[in-house]
C-alpha positions as CSV (number, residue, x, y, z in Angstrom):
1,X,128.3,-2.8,-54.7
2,X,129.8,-4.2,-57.5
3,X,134.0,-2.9,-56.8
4,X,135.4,-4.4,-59.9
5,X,132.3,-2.3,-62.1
6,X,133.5,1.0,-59.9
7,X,137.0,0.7,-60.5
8,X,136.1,0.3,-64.3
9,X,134.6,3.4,-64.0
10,X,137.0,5.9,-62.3
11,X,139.8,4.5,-64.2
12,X,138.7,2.9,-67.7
13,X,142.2,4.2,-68.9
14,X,144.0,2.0,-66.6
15,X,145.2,-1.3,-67.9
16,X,148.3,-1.9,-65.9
17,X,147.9,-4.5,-62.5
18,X,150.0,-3.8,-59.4
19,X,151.6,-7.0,-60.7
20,X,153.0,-5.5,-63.5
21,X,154.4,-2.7,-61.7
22,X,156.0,-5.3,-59.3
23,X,157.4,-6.8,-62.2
24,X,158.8,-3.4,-63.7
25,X,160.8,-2.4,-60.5
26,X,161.9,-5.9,-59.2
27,X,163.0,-6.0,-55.7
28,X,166.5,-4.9,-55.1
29,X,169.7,-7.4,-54.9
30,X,171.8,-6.1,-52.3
31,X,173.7,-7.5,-49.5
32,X,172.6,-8.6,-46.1
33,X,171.5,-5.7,-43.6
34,X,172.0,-3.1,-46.4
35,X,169.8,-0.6,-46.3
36,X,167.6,1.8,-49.4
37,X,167.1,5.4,-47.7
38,X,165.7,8.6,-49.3
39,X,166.1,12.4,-49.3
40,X,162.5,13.3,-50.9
41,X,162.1,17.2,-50.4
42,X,159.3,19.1,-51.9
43,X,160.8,21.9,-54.0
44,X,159.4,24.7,-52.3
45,X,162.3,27.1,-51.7
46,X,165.5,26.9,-50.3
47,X,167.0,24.1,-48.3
48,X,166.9,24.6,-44.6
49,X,169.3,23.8,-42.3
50,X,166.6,21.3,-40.6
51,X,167.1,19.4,-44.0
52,X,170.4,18.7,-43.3
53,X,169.4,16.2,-40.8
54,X,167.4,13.6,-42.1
55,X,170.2,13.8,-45.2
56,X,173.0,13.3,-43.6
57,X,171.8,10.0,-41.8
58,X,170.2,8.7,-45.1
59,X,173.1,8.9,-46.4
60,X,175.2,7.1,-44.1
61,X,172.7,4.8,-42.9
62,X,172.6,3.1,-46.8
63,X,176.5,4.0,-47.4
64,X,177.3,2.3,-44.0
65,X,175.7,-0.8,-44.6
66,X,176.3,-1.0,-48.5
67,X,172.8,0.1,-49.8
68,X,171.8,2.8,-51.8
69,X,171.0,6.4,-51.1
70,X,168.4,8.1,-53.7
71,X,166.9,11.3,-54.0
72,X,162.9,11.7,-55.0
73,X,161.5,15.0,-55.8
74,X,157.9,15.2,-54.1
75,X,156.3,18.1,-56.2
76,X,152.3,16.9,-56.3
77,X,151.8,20.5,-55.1
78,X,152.1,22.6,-57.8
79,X,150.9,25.3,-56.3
80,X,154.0,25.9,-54.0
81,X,156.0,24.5,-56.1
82,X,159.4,27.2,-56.4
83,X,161.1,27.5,-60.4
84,X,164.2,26.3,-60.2
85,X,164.0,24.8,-56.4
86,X,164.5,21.2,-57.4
87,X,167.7,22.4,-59.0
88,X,169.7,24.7,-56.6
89,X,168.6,21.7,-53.6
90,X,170.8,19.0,-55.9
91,X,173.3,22.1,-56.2
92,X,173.5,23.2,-52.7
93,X,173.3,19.3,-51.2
94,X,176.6,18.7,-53.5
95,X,178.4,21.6,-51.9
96,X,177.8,20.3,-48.4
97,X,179.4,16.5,-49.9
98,X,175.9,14.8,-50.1
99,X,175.6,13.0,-53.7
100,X,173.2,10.3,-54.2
101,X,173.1,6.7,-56.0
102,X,170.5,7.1,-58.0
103,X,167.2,9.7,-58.9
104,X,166.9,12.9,-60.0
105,X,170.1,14.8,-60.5
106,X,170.8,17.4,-63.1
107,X,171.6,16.9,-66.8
108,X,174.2,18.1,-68.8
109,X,171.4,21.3,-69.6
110,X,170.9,21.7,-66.1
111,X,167.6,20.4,-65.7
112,X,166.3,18.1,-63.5
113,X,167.0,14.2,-64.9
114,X,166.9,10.8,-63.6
115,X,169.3,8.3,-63.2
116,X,168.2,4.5,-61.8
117,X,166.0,2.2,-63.0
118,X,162.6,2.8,-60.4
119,X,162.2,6.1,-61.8
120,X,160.8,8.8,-62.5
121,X,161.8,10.3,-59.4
122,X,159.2,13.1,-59.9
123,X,156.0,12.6,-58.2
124,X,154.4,14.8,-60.9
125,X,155.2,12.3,-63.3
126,X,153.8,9.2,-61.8
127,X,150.6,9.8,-62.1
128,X,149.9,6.3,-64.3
129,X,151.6,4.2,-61.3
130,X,149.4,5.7,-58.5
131,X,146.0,5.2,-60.4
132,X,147.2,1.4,-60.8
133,X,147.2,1.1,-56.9
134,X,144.5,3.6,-56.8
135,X,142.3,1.4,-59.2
136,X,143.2,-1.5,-57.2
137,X,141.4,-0.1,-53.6
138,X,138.6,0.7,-55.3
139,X,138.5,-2.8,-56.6
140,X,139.1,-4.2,-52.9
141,X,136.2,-1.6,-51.4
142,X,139.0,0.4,-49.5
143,X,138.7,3.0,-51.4
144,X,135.4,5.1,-53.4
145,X,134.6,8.6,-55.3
146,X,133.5,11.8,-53.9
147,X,132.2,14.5,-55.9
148,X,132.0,17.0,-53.8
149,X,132.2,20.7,-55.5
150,X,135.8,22.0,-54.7
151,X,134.1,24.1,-52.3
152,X,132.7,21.7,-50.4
153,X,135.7,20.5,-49.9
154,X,137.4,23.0,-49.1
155,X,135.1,23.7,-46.4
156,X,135.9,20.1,-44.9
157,X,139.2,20.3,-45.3
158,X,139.6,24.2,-43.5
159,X,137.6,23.6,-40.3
160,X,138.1,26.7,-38.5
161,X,139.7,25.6,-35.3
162,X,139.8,28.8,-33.6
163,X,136.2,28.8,-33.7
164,X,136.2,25.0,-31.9
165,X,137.7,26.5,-29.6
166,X,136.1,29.4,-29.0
167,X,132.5,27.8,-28.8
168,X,134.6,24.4,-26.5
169,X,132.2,22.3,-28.9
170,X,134.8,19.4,-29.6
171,X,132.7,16.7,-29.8
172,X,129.3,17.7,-31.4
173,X,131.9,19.5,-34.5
174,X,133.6,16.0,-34.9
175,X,130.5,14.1,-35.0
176,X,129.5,16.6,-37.7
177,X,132.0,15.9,-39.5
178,X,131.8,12.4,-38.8
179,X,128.4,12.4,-40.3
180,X,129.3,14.2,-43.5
181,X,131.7,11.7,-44.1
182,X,129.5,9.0,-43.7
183,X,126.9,10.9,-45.9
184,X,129.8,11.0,-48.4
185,X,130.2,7.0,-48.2
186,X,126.4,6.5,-49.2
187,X,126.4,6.6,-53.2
188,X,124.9,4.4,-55.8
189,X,126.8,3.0,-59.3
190,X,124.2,5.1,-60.9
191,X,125.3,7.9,-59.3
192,X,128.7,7.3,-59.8
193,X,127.8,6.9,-63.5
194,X,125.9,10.1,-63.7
195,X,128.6,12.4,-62.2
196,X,130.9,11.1,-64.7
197,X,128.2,11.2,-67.9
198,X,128.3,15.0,-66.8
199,X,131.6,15.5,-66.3
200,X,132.1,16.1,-62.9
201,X,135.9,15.5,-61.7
202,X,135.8,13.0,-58.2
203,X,138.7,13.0,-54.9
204,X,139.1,9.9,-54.1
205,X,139.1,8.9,-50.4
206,X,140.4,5.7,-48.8
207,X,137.6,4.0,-46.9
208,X,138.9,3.8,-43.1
209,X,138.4,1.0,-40.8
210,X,139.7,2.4,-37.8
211,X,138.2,3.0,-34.6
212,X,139.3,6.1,-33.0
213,X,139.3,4.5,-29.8
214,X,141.8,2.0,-30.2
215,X,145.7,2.0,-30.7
216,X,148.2,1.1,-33.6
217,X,151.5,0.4,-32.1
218,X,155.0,1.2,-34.3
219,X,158.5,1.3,-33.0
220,X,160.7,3.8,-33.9
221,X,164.1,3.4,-34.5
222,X,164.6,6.9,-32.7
223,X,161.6,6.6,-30.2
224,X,160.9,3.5,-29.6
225,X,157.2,2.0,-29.2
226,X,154.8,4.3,-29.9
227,X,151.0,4.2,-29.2
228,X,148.6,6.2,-31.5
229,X,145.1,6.3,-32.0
230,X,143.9,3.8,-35.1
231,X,142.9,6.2,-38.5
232,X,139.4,6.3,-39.2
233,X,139.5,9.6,-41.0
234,X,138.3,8.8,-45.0
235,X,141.9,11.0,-45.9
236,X,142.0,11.7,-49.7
237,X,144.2,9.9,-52.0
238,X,143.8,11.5,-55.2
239,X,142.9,15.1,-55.7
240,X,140.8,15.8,-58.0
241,X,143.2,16.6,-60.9
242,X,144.3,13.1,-60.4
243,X,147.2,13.8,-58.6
244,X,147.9,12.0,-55.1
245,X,148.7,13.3,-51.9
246,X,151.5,12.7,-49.8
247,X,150.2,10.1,-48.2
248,X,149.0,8.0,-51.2
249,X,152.5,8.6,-53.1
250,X,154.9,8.5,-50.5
251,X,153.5,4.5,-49.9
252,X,153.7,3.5,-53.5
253,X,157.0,5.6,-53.8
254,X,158.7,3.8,-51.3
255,X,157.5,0.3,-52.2
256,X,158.1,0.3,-55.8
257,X,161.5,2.0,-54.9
258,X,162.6,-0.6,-52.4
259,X,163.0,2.0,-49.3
260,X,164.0,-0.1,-46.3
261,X,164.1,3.3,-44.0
262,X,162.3,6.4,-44.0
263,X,164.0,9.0,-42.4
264,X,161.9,12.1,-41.2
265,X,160.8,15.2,-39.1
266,X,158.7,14.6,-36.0
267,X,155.9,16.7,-37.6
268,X,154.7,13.7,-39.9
269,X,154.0,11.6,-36.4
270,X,150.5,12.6,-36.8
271,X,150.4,10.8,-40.0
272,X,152.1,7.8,-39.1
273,X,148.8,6.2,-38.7
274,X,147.4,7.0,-42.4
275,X,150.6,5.2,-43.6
276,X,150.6,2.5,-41.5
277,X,146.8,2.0,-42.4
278,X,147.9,2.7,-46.6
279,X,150.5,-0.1,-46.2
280,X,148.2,-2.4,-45.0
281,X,145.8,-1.5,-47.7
282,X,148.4,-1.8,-50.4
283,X,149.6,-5.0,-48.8
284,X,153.3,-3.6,-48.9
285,X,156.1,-4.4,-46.5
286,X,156.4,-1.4,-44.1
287,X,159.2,0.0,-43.9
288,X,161.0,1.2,-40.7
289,X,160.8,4.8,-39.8
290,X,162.5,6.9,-37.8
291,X,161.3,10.6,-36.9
292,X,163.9,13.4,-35.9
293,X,163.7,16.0,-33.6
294,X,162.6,19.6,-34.5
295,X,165.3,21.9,-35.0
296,X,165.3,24.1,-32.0
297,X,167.0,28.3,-31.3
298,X,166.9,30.2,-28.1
299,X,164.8,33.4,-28.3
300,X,165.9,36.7,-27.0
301,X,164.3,35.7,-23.9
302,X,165.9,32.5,-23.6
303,X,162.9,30.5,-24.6
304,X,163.1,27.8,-27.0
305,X,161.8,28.0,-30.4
306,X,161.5,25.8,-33.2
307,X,164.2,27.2,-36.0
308,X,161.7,29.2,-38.6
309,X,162.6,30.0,-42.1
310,X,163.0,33.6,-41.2
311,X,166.2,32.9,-38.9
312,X,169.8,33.8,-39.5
313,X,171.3,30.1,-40.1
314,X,167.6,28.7,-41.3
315,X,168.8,28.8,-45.2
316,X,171.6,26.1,-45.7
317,X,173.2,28.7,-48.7
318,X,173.4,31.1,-45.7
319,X,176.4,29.6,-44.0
320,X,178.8,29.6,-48.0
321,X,177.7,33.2,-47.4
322,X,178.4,33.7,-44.0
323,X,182.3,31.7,-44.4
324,X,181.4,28.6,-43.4
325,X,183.0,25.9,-45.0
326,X,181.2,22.7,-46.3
327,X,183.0,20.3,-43.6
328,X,182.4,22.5,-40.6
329,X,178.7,22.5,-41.1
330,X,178.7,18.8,-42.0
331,X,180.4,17.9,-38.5
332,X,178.8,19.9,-36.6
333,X,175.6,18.3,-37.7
334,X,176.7,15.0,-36.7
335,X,177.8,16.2,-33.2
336,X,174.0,17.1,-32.8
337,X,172.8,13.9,-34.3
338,X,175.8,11.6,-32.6
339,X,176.4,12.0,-28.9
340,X,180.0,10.9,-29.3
341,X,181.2,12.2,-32.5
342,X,182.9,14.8,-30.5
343,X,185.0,11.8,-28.8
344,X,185.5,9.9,-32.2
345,X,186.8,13.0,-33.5
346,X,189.3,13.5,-30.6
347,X,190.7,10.3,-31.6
348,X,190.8,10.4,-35.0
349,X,191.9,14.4,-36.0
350,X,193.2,13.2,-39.6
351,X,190.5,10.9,-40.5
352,X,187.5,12.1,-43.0
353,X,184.1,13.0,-41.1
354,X,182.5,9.8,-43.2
355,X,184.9,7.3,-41.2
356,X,183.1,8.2,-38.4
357,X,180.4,4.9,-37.7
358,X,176.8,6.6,-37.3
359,X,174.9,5.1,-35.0
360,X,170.8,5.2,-35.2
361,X,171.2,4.4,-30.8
362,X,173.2,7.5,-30.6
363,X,170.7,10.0,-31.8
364,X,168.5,11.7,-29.2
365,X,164.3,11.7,-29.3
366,X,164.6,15.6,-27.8
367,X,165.1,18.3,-29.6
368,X,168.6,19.6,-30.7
369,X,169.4,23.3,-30.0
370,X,171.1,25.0,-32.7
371,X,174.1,26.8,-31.1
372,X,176.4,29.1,-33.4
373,X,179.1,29.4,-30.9
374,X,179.4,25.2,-31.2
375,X,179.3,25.4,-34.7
376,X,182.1,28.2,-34.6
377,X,184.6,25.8,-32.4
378,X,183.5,22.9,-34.9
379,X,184.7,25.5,-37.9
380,X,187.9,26.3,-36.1
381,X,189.3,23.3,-35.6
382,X,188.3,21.5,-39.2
383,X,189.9,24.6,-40.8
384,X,192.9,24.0,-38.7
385,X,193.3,20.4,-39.7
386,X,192.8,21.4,-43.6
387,X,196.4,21.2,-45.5
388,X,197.9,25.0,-47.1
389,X,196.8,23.8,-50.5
390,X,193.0,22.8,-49.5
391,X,192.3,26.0,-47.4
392,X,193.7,28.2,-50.2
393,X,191.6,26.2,-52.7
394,X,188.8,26.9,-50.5
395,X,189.4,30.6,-49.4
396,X,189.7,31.5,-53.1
397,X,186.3,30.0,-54.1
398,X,184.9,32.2,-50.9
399,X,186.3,35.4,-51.7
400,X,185.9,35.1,-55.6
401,X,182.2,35.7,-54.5
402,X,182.6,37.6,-51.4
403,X,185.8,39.9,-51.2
404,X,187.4,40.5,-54.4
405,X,190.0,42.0,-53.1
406,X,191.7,39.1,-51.1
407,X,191.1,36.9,-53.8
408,X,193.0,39.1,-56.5
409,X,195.6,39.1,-53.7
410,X,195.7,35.3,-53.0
411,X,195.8,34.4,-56.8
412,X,198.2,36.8,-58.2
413,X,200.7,34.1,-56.3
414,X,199.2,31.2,-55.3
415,X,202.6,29.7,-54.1
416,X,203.2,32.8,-52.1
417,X,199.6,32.5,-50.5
418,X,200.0,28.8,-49.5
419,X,203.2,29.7,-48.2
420,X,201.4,31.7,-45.7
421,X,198.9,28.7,-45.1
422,X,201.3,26.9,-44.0
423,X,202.4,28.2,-40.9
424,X,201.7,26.3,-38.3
425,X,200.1,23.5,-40.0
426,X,200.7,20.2,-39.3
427,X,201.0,18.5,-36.1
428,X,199.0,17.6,-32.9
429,X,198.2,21.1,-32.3
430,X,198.1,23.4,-35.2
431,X,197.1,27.0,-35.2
432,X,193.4,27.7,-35.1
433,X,192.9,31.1,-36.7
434,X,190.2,31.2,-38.5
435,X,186.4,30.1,-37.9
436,X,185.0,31.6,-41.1
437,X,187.0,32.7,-44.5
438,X,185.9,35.7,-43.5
439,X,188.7,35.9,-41.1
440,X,191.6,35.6,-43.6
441,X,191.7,38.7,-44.7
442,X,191.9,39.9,-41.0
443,X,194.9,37.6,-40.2
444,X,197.2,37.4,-43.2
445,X,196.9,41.4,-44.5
446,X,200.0,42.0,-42.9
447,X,201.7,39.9,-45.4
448,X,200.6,42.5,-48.5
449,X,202.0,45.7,-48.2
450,X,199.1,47.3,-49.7
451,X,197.0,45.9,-46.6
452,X,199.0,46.4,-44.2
453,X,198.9,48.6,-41.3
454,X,200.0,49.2,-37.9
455,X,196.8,47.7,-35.7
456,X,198.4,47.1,-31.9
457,X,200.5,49.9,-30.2
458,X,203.2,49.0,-27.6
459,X,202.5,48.7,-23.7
460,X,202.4,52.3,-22.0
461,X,205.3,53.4,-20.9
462,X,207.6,51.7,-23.0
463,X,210.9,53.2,-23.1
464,X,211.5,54.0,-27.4
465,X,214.8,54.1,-27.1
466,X,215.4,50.6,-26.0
467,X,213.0,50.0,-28.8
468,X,214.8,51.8,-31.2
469,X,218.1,50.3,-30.0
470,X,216.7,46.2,-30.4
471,X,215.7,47.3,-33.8
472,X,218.9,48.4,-34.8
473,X,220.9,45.7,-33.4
474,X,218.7,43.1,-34.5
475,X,219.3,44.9,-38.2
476,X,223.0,44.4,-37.5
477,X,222.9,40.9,-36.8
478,X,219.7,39.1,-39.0
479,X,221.6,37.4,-41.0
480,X,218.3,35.5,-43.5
481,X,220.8,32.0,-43.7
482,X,220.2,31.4,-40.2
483,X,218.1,28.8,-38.8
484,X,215.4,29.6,-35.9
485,X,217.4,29.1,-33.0
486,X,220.9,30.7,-34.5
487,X,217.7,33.6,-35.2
488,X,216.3,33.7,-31.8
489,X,220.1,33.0,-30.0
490,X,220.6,36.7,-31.5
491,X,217.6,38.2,-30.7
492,X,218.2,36.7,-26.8
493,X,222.0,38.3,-27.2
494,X,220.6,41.7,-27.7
495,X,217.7,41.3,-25.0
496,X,220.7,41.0,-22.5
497,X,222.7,44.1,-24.5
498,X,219.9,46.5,-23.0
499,X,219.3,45.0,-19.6
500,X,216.7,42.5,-20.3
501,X,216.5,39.3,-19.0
502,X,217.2,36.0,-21.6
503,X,216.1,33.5,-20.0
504,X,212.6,34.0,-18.8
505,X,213.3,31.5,-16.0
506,X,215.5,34.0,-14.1
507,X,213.1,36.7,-15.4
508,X,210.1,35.0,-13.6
509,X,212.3,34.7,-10.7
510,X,213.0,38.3,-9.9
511,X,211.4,40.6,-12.4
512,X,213.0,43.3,-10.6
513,X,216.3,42.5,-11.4
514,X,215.4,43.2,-15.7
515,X,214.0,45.7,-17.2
516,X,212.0,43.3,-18.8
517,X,212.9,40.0,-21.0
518,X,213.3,38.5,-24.3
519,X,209.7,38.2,-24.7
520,X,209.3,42.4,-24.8
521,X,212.1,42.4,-27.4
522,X,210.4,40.0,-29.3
523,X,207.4,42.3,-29.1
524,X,209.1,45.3,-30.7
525,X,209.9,43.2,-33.5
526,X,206.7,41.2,-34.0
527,X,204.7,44.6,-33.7
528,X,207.0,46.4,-36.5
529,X,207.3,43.9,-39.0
530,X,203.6,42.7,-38.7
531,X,201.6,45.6,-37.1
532,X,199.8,43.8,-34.0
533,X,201.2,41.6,-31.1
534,X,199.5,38.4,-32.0
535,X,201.0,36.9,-34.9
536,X,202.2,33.5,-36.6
537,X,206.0,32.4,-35.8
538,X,207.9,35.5,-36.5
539,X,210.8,34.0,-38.1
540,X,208.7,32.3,-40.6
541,X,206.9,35.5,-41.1
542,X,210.5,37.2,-42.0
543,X,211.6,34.7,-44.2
544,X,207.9,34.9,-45.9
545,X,208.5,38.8,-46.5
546,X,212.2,38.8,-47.2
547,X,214.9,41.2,-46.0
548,X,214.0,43.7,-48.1
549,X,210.4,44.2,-46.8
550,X,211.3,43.1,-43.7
551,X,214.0,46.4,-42.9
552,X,211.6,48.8,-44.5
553,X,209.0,47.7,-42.1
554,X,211.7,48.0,-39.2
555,X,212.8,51.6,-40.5
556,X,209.1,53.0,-41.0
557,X,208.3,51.6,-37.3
558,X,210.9,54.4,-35.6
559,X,209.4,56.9,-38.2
């Protein structure tokens, strides 16, 4: 067969050498150990939560090490392709603090752009580079036409497995197929000529080597060595519309664009042959892959289950909805990708979740189990740490979209708002109130008098009229120029007016003694002036709401 007459035939239009390509994306200049990582989603729907994963340590592996983080949109499948997918993924993966070096982002009109020099960065519009390396197999014999009709193919590509299994014929319905491949390798250059004269449309299929009883070996960065059977399945490489599979593109893709690491989900594993059999082809460097865990949820019946599209949590926009903020989600992710993130955290409250130094030998080759109650205590305490000024910032972008009402409240005065953001921040152990946005509303109505209402009652069998009687003595004495503990010296004054006890020392020691202590008193104020029992530091709270607002809640508690 005469390779360099086939290739002339297939692709007469093609002028360009794999040289020239080489010579249009040179080889990156970055320091030692940096390393080139990708994000390269298909934009079929949303992002999933899943997607978050392989993300998050692209980007830190090449921001780590100095390198460069890009973003590829792998859209050769037009028929799932989603309108407007590529976009709202760029959208949603800035919200969540993920911005890449270089690739498609979105232009000033909102449309998908590129930015970088080894672009495009949409598959669909490569098509000219892959038939270079596509004109170059057929050239070396390692890859030919098949002109199959579509249906034909079809047929080979949708073997019904439920009927192998059903007849337990394994063997005679792979050596079928065998054979038809074969058959399909068996073709003359007049035939080839012929098809085209009549303008048939050809796949074309990379001509395998393998033998399907021996083993490629790979280590994984995540796995270690791994042992798989050798391809020697003729896989296509170009449909039939001329564009490539994933396969075909992803090798070129990540050569031309100087990957170093590819960063993915377990369920390519079965491929991991076909690329490692393409980059041989193709004579490229491989590059070093790692592939993640599968995403895992306990069922009702406490079986695990790989996390589906259709589950609460599985859409990434879910969690803006749901309260979540950006951080929360981020570091919660890296304690399932980063056995001690947890610890590093600990140590290092104030510091930004990207100090923290990812480590590939940290990440687990089992599955992680997504677990909302973690990702609740991860939200809790990175809303704690945030300052009054962020978490109102934050809160008001929340409730602009999901409760109108608080955020007409929180921006009629913002200085008032942060004022109540304030209390308790600060320090090695600041208040934890909040795990979603959700739950402002909840704890800071008190502080509008529109919102406010009476939510806690007092203990049964509380005696009114010592309430009544701390109320009007406190009323006597508040004085709004004291400081907290000329404040709580008079509150402890009239605690031991009515027979409780001051000092909770000698109340602990013989409760009998009191008819209660300073803590009750403090009760009957905290539940007048705020409505519940639980509540920020109540002197704060009553400098916050002033004396005015403060007696009128005082007057309207006795009734």
């Amino acid at each position: 067969m005469d390779y360099q007459k086939l290739a002339d035939l297939l692709f007469p239009d093609v002028t360009e050498t794999p040289a020239d390509l080489e010579a249009r994306f040179p080889a990156r200049q970055l320091p030692e150990g940096a390393k080139v990582t990708r994000f390269a989603p298909s934009p079929t729907g949303f992002v999933h939560f899943g997607g978050l994963f392989p993300v998050l340590v692209g980007e830190r592996l090449a921001h780590q090490s100095g390198g460069v983080f890009y973003l590829r949109i792998e859209d050769t499948d037009a028929r799932r392709e989603v309108p407007g997918a590529a976009e709202s993924l760029i959208t949603t993966l800035e919200k969540y603090g993920i911005h890449f070096d270089e690739g498609a982002i979105l232009g000033s009109d909102g449309k998908v752009t590129d930015t970088g020099i080894y672009g495009p960065y949409k598959q669909s519009v490569r098509g000219s580079i892959y038939h270079v390396y596509a004109k170059q197999l057929v050239r070396d014999g390692l890859a030919y036409p098949c002109f199959s009709t579509d249906e034909e193919l079809e047929e080979l590509a949708n073997t019904d497995k439920k009927a192998e299994i059903k007849n337990m014929d394994w063997e005679n319905q792979a050596a079928a197929r065998k054979q038809a491949m074969l058959a399909q390798r068996d073709f003359t250059m007049e035939q080839v000529e012929a098809e085209l004269a009549a303008g048939h449309a050809f796949v074309l299929r990379i001509l395998a080597d393998g033998d399907g009883e021996k083993k490629v070996v790979n280590t994984d960065l995540i796995r270690g060595k791994i042992e798989m059977p050798v391809n020697d399945e003729d896989f296509v490489l170009l449909k039939s519309d001329g564009i490539p599979t994933y396969h075909f593109a992803h090798a070129v893709d990540d050569h031309l664009m100087g990957t170093t690491h590819v960063i993915r989900g377990e369920e390519w594993l079965p491929s991991l042959p076909k690329h490692l059999q393409l980059f041989n082809y193709l004579h490229f460097r491989l590059p070093k892959y790692m592939h993640i865990s599968q995403i895992m949820r306990l069922d009702e019946n406490g079986n695990k289950k790989k996390l589906s599209k259709r589950d609460m949590g599985a859409n990434l926009n879910d969690y803006a909805r749901m309260g979540y903020c950006a951080d929360a989600v981020v570091e919660y992710v890296l304690t399932l990708l980063n056995s001690n993130y947890e610890e590093w955290r600990t140590a290092n409250p104030a510091l930004p979740y990207t100090d923290f130094p990812f480590n590939i030998k940290k990440m687990s080759s089992s599955g992680c189990l997504f677990d909302f109650n973690k990702l609740n205590d991860v939200s809790k305490n990175v809303l704690s740490r945030m300052s009054a000024d962020r978490i109102y910032d934050e809160t008001c972008v929340w409730a602009e979209d999901n409760d109108p009402e608080l955020y007409a409240h929180l921006t009629a005065d913002p200085d008032y708002a942060k004022s109540i953001f304030a209390i308790g921040r600060g320090g090695k152990k600041p208040r934890k109130d909040f795990t979603v946005f959700g739950d402002v509303k909840p704890y800071l109505d008190f502080f509008y008098d529109d919102l406010f209402t009476v939510k806690d009652a007092l203990p049964e069998g509380t005696d009114m009229a010592d309430v009544a009687a701390a109320i009007a003595a406190f009323k006597d004495t508040y004085n709004e120029a004291d400081d907290t503990n000329a404040w709580f010296d008079k509150v402890k004054a009239i605690a031991e007016s009515l027979g409780y006890a001051a000092d909770m020392k000698a109340y602990k020691a013989d409760p009998a003694a009191f008819k209660g202590s300073v803590a009750d008193i403090s009760a009957f104020l905290r539940l007048a002036v705020t409505g519940r029992q639980n509540a920020p530091d109540l002197y704060t709270v009553m400098h916050l709401l002033g004396r005015e607002r403060t007696f009128a809640r005082l007057d309207s508690f006795l009734g």
